[in-house]
N, C-alpha and C positions, 0 to 999 in steps of 0.2 A: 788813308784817314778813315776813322772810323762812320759810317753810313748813319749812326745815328745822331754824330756832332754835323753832321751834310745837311741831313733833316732840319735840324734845327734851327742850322744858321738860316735856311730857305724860309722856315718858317717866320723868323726875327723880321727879316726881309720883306718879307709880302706886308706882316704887320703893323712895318716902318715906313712904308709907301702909303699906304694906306691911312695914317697917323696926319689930324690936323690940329692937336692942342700942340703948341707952340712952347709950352711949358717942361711937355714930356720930351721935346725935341732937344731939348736946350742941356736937360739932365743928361741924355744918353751921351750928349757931343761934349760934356763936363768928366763924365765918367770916362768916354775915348781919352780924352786929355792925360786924367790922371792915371790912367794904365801906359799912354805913351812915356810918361815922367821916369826919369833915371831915379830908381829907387834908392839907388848909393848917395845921391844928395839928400835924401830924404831923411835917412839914419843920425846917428848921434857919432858922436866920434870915438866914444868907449867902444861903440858897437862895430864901427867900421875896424878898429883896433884888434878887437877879438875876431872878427873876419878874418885879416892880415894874419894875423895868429894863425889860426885854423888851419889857411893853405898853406903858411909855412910849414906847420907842423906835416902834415897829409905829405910837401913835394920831398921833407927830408926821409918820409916812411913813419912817421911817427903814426900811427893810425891803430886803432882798436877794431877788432872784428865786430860784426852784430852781433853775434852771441854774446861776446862780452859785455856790450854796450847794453843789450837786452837785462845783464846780470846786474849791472848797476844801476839803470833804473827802470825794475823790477816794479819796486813800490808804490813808484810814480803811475806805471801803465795801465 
């Protein structure tokens, strides 16, 4: 793992110990929640649909190189 996400975490750490407003404590352990949360329930069902799509298409080989993908949206990037 990369030595300067190591740092960091070490850092978060010392600074979470250290932490007595009750307020901040509360957001951080809200924010853990919502990063533990199964994203797939979160979605819409168009959206999970078009997922479904997606890998089917990808496991029958239907798949676009990057350069392609890069050609069509060009105009976007």
């Amino acid at each position: 793992m990369d030595v300067n996400i190591q740092n960091k975490k070490i850092e978060l750490i010392q600074w979470l110990s250290t932490l007595n407003d009750m307020s901040i404590i509360e957001k951080i352990i809200k924010l853990r929640e919502r990063e533990k949360s199964d994203w797939w329930n979160e979605i819409s069902v168009s959206e999970k649909k078009s997922l479904e799509k997606g890998i089917k298409d990808a496991d029958a080989g239907n798949l676009n190189s990057h350069s392609d993908v890069k050609k069509i949206y060009e105009k976007w990037l």
